[in-house]
N, C-alpha and C positions, 0 to 999 in steps of 0.2 A: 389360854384360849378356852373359850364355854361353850358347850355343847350346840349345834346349833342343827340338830337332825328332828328337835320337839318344834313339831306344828299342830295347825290346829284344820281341821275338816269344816267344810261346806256343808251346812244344813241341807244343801240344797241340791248340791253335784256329786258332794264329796268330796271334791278336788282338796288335795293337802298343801294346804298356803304355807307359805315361811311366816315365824311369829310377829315378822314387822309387816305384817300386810294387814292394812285395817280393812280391807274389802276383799271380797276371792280373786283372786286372778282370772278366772274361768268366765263365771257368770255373776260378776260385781255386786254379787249381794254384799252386805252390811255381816261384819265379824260378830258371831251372838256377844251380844252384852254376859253372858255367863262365862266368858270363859276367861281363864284364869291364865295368866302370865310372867312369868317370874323375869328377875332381872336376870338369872343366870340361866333362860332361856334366848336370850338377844343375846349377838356379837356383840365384845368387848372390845369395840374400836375405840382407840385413844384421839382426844384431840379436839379442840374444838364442837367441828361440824358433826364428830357422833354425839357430842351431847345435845346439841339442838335437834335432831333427829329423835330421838329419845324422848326429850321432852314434850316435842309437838306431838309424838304420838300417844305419849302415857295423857295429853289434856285433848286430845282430839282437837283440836283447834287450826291444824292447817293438815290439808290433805295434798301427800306428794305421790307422785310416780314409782315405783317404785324401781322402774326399768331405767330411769333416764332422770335426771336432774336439771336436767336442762329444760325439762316442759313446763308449760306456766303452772303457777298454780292458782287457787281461788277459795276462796273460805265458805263456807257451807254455811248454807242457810241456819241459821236463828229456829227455827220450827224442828221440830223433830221429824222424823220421816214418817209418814202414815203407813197405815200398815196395809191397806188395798192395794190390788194389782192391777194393769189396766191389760186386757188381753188385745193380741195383734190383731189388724184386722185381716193380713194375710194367712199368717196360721195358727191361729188363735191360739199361740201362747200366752203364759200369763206370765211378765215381766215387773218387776219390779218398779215401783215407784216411779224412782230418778233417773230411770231407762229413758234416754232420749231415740235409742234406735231396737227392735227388736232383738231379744240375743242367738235365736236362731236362724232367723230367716234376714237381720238387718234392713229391714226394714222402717221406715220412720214412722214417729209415734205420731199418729190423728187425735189431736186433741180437738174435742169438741165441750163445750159447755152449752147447757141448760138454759131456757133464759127467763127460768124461776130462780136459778143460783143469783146468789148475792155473791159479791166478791169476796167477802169471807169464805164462803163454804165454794167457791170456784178459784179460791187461791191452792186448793189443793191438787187441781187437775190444771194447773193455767197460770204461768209462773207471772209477774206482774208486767207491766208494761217495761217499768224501770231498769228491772232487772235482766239479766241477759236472757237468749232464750236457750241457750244452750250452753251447759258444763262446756268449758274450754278445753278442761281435760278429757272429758267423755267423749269429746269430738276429737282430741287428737288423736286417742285411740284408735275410733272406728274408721276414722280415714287412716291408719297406719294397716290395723286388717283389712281395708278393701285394696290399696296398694300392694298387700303383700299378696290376696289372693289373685289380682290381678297377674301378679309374676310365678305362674304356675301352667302344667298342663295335667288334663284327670285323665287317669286310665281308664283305656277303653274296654279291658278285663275286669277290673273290681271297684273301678270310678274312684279310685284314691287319686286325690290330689298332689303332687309331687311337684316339689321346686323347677323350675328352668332350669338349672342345671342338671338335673337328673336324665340319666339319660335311660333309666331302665325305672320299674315301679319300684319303689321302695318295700311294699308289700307282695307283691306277686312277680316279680323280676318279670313283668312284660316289656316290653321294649316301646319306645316314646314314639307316636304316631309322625309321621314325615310335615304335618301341617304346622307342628311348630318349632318348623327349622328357622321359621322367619321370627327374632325376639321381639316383644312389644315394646312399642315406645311407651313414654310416661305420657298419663291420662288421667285425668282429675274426674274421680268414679261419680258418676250419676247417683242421685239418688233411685233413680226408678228401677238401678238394675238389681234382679234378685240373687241368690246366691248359688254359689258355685259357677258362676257364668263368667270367663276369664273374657274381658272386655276388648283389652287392645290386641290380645292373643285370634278374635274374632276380626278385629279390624284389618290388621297386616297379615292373616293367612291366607294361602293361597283359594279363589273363590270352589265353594262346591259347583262347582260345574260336573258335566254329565262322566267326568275321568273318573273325579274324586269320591263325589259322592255318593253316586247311582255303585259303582263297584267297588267302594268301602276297602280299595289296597292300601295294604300296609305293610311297607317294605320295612324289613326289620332290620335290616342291615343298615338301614341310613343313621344308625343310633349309636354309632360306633364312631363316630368322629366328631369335634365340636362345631356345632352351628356358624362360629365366628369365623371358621376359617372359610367355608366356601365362597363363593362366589355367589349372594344370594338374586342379584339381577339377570345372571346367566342361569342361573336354576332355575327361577320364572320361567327365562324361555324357552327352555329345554321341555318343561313341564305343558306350556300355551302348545307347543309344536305334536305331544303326543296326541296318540290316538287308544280308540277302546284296545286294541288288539297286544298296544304298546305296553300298556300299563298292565295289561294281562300276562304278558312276556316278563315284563320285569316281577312282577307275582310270583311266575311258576319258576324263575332263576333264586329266587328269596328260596321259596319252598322246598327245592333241593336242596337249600343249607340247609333250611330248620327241621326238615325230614317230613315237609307236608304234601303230599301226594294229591292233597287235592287242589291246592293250584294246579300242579302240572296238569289235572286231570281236567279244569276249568277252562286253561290253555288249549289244550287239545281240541277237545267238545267244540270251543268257538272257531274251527279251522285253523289253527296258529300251524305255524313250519315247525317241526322238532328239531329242524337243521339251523334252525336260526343261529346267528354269532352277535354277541353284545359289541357295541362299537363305544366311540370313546364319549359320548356324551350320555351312550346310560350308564356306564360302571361309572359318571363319571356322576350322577344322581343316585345310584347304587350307594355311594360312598362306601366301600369297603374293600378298599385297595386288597389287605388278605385273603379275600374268597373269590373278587371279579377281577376279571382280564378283560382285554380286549380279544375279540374274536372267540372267545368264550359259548359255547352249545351247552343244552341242557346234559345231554352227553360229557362234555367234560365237568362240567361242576359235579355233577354226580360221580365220577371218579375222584375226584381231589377228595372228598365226602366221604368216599368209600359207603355210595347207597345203593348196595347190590341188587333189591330188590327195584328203584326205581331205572336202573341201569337196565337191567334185564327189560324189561317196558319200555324203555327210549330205545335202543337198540334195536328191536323188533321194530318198533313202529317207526325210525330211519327207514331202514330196508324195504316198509313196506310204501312209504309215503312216495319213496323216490320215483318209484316209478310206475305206479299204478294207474290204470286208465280202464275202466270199466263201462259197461253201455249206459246204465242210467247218467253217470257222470256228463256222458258225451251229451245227454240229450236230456235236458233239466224238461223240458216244455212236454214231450213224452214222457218225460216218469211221472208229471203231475196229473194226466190225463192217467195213466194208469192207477197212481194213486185213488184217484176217485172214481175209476169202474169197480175197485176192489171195497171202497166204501159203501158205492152202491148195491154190490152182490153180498152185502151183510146180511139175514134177518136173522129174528128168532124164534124160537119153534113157540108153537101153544102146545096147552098144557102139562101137565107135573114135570119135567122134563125141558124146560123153557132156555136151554142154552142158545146161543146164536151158533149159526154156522152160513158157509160159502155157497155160495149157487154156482159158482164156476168150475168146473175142472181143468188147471192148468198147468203145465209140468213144464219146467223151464230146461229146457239142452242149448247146449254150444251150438253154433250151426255147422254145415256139411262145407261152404264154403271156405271153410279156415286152410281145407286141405290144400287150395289150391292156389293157396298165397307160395309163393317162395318159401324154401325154409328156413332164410334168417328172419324175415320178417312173422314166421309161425312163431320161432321164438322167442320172437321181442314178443308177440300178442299174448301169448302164455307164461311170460312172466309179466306182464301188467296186466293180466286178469286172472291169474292162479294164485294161491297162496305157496310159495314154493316150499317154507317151511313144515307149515300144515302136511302138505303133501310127501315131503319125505319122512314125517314124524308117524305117517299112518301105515306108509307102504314098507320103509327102510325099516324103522329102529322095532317097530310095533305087529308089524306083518297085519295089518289090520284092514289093506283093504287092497284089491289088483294083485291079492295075492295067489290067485290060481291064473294057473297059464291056460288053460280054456275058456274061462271067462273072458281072460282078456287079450288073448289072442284069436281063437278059435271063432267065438261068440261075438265078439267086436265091444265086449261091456265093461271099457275103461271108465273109471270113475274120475272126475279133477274136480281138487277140494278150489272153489270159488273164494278169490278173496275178501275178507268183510274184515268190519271195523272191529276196533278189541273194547270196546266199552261196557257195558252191562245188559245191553240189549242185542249183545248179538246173538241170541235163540230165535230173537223175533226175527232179526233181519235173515239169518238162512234160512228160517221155514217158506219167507216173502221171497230169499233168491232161488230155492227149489222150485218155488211155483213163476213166480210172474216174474222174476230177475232183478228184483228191484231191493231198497231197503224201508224200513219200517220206521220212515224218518219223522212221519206225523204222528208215530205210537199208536197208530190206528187199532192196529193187532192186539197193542198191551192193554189198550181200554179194553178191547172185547177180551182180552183173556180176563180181567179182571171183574167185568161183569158177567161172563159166565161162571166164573167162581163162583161169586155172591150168591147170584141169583138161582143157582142149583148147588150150593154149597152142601146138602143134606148130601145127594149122591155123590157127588166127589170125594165129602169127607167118610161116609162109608166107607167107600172105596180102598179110600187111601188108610186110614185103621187099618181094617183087617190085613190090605196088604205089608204094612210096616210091621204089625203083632207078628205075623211069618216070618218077615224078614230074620229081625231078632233072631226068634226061636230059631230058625234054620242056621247060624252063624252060633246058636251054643250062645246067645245072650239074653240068658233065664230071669227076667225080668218084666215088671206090670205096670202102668204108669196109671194116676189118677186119672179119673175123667177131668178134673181140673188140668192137667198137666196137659193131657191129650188135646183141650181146647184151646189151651196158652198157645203150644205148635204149631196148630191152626191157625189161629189168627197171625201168627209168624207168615205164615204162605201166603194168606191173604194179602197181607201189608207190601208182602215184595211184590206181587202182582202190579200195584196201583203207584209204588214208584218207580218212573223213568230211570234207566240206569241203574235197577237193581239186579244182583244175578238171580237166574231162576232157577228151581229143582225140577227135579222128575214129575212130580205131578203135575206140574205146569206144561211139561211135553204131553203129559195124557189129556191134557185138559185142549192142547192144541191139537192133537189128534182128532178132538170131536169138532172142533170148530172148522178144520177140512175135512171131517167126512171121510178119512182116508186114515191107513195106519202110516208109522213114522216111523223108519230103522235108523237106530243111533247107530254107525260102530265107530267106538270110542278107545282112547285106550286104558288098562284096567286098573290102573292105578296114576294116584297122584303122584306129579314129582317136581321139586322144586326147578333153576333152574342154573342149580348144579348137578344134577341128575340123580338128588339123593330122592326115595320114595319113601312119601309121605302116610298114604292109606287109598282104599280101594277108590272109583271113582261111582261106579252103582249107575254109570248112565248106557251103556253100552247095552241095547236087545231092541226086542220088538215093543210099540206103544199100540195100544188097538182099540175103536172107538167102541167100546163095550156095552158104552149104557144107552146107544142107539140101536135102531134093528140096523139087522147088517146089508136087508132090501133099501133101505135109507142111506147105504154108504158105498161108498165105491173102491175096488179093489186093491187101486194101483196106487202103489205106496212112494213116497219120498224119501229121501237118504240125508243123512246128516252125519259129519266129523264130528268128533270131542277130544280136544287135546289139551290138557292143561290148563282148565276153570275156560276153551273157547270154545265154541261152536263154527262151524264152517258147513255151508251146500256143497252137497257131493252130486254132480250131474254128468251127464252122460255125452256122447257128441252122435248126432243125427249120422244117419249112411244113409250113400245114394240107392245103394240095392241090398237085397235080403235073399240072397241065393244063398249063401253061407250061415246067413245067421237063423239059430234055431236049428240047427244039423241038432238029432236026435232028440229035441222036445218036442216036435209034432206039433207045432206052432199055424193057425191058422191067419193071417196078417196082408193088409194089402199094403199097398205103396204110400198111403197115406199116415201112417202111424212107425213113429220110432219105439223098438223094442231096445230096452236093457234089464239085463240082467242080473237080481241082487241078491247073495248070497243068503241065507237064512243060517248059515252053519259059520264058526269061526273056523281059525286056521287050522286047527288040532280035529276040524269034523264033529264038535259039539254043535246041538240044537240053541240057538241064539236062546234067553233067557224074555219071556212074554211076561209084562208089567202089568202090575196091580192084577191080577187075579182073583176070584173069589176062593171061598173054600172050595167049592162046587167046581170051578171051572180048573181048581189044580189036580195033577194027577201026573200019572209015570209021561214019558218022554214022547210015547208015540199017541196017547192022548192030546199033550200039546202040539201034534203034529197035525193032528187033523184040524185042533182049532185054527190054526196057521191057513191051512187046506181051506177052511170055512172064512176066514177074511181076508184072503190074498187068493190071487190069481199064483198058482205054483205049477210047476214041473221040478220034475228031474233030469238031470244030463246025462251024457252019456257016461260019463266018470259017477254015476249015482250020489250026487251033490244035490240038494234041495236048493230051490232058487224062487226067489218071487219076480214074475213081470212086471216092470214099470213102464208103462204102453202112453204115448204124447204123439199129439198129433203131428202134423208137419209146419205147426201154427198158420195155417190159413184160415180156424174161427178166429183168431187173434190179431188182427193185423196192426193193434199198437204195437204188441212186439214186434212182430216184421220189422213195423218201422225204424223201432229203437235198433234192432237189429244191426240192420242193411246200414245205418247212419254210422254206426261203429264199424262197420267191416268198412266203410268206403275211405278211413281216414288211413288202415293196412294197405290196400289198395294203389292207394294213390303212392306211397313210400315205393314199389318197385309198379310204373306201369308197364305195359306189355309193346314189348319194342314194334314201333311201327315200319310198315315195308317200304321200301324204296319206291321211285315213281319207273325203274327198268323193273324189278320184282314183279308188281302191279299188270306192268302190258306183258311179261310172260304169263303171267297167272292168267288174266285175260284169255293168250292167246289159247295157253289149253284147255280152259272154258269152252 
């Protein structure tokens, strides 16, 4: 047996032919006439038919297949090949001669002649009448490649083309889109289709309609079992029968396998149930009998997973979805009305200082009537408008707020953490449910926080330098950052600003500080921790925000409270009393019947001076200096236990009466659950008679 690993290269591709190929295999150019070929470079097949093989190719005189024997063959023209190319006129490659179809776009070749050419000199572009018009072999080919590319599907990742049977990318192990569950029939390829375009793969797939191709799912699990087995007329209608919400459910059940959170988190966003359970006709489209059940929640697939972190997230937001009922909720038609009083009290300021801010002063409290529901039904009310977890994470593990028994006994200034959504805007939506009770569902707030960035970004970013250089240094981290480096940062803050759903930092509390006009007390808890209770690092959101770079005759005193536990934000508000004979024992409180007073700590648990953000050089200094600054933008006193506190002073909302309204419509739904027993018609005439 003789060597058979000597080929010979393409001029043209490269491609390494075997030494019996008179033409490349690649791109059918012509084998250079140079090149040299020994007989102890060809197979030594015995017999006959290797010798006539051999023959015909050392005289050129019949050209064979070299895949198939069975394809016709045809003898080559008498003229020699010309040596012009005639370029495509779709992508103007330059093809070879005896190219009847382009070699990369396949395409047909537009012969055109002249009609100064003589048929001599237009037999070179224009084969003759007699003759055929097309290589018999050159055609069996190219309809063998459109056949074959026909029986393919391309990745949606790196657009590699991969057989029908593949069930995963051959190059990037992506997993094979759900649209070509359905296999093509055979179809005799058009000439006018281009390339890469899988034809009958296009005909029998299911139609892009608004399921498939507006939200681009692709369940990855469906790539795990062969096409032939299902049921492909019951899959049709399985698929006709879904809805948007459907195919977003089956998304975020995929994404739990593959460990993508943002399904789930696309799920959620569109109102989906987290309690949801698959039934048998999606696991049954699902296709992967291993990971899906019937009755199956996002909650359990994420256990079978072991996706602790996305568990932690399903789990809470069970808890919280089950039974939540809040005012705006109740009253869609009054939250869009208030939405747009709150649009309308936008402006912004003229000159150098051109931030927008509120024309409103609005402090949102619980009402006074809550007290006077029964007290099973105050408890069902306060666990479907409290955040119950929030609330023992700040009070219980944290001592971080209701933790003096004179505030919240004495003084009547219980705090409850309001419950809000966990997605990346909820900074905006507690500062919206401190003030007006509502959330920040139009991103109304994140525009303007994002265009008050912008547009006074010189003094914010002052601001925020000098106070982070502090920081550092104060924490013993002796380090300088380039002004490049400083603006990279920068524009980091920036950018979370303007998108929806991103979390925000500190500055952006300070930046919302100016946009009410008002300071804003975090108390948070001081460190991160995952949600196994290991601690992670400090959290830096817990103190006082104060609108600094406004005068403080432009701002108003009475500040709003906000929760932070663990990357959330939650409104911390107060509950309205009927009378104030109690409250304000030894502050010397001057207050009529029209205005709810609570009380907000300025000290943490241990009697430290809460920590005042962004500071200048100038405005930092020892502890009783910060005290007066406090003194200078907050309404304070001291109690009689000598605690610093700030007033948080709200009207009775009678400027307000959209709230009212949202109000009263959520208290009437408690209401109605226990009415108040009515008196008999003997009750009645005694009552009468002692009238």
């Amino acid at each position: 047996m003789t060597d058979l690993s000597v080929k010979w290269s393409c001029e043209y591709c490269t491609f390494e032919n075997w030494p019996s190929a008179i033409k490349c295999t690649m791109c059918r150019a012509q084998r250079p006439s140079g090149t040299i070929i020994t007989e102890e470079s060809f197979p030594s097949s015995t017999g006959p038919r290797a010798g006539h093989l051999w023959e015909a190719e050392r005289s050129d005189s019949l050209l064979i297949c070299p895949d198939s024997s069975a394809r016709p063959r045809v003898r080559p023209a008498e003229s020699s090949e010309p040596s012009g190319k005639w370029s495509c006129q779709v992508c103007t490659y330059l093809n070879w001669p005896r190219a009847v179809r382009c070699t990369q776009c396949r395409s047909l070749r537009q012969r055109v002649s002249s009609p100064t050419d003589t048929p001599q000199t237009s037999s070179t572009i224009r084969r003759p009448a007699s003759a055929p018009a097309v290589d018999p072999c050159e055609e069996y080919n190219d309809r063998n490649r459109l056949n074959t590319r026909v029986q393919c599907w391309t990745c949606s990742a790196c657009t590699y083309e991969n057989g029908l049977k593949s069930f995963r990318c051959v190059v990037c192990d992506h997993p094979r889109p759900n649209d070509t569950f359905l296999p093509p029939e055979p179809e005799e390829p058009s000439p006018g289709r281009g390339r890469g375009v899988c034809a009958a793969a296009q005909k029998h797939s299911p139609p892009s309609s608004r399921r498939e191709a507006e939200l681009q799912i692709e369940l990855a699990a469906g790539a795990h079992s062969r096409p032939e087995e299902m049921d492909f007329k019951k899959i049709k209608q399985i698929k006709n029968r879904m809805r948007k919400t459907d195919w977003l459910f089956l998304n975020a059940c995929a994404g739990v396998v593959e460990g993508d959170l943002s399904a789930v988190e696309a799920y959620k966003s569109s109102g989906g149930d987290i309690a949801r359970q698959l039934n048998a006709d999606e696991v049954r489209l699902l296709n992967r009998p291993s990971a899906f059940d019937s009755g199956f929640t996002l909650v359990h697939l994420a256990i079978r997973f072991q996706r602790q972190d996305m568990l932690a997230i399903l789990l809470t937001e069970v808890s919280q979805r089950a039974v939540k009922c809040i005012p705006s909720m109740v009253c869609p038609e009054l939250t869009e009305q208030i939405r747009r009083e709150i649009s309308a009290s936008l402006h912004q300021r003229k000159g150098d200082f051109n931030c927008y801010f509120l024309t409103d002063l609005v402090t949102f409290t619980l009402p006074a009537d809550i007290e006077d529901l029964p007290p099973a039904v105050q408890e069902k009310l306060f666990d479907e408008v409290l955040d119950r977890d929030v609330q023992k994470e700040l009070e219980e593990e944290s001592a971080v707020i209701n933790w003096s028994l004179e505030l919240g006994s004495r003084l009547d200034s219980r705090l409850y953490a309001l419950w809000n959504r966990t997605a990346g805007d909820c900074l905006l939506d507690s500062v919206l449910q401190a003030t007006w009770g509502i959330y920040d569902k139009d991103s109304v707030l994140r525009k303007t926080l994002h265009d008050s960035l912008h547009d006074c970004s010189h003094w914010f970013y002052t601001r925020w330098k000098e106070w982070e250089s502090w920081y550092s240094q104060s924490f013993g981290l002796h380090f300088s950052l380039r002004e490049e480096q400083w603006q990279e940062d920068w524009t980091f803050i920036l950018n979370l600003a303007s998108q929806p759903g991103a979390s925000l930092e500190q500055t952006h509390i300070f930046v919302l500080a100016h946009i009410l006009r008002r300071p804003i007390i975090v108390y948070g808890v001081k460190y991160y921790k995952s949600f196994r209770g290991e601690t992670l690092g400090y959290t830096r959101f817990q103190g006082v925000y104060l609108p600094l770079l406004w005068e403080q005759s432009f701002c108003w005193k009475s500040p709003i409270a906000l929760g932070y536990t663990r990357g959330h934000f939650s409104a911390l508000v107060g509950m309205e009393s009927d009378g104030y004979d109690n409250r304000g024992a030894g502050a010397n409180l001057n207050t009529d019947d029209d205005v709810t007073v609570t009380f907000l700590p300025l000290v943490d648990s241990e009697r430290k001076l809460l920590q005042i953000h962004f500071l200048s050089a100038q405005e930092m200094g020892s502890e009783e200096q910060q005290e007066r600054l406090l003194r200078h933008w907050l309404d304070c006193c001291v109690t009689d236990g000598g605690m610093l506190v700030a007033l948080q002073k709200s009207s009775r909302r009678r400027h307000h009466p959209l709230i009212t309204q949202m109000l009263e419509k959520w208290l009437d739904g408690y209401r109605q659950m226990h009415p108040c027993p009515t008196l008999s018609d003997g009750e009645e005439e005694e009552e009468d008679e002692d009238e």
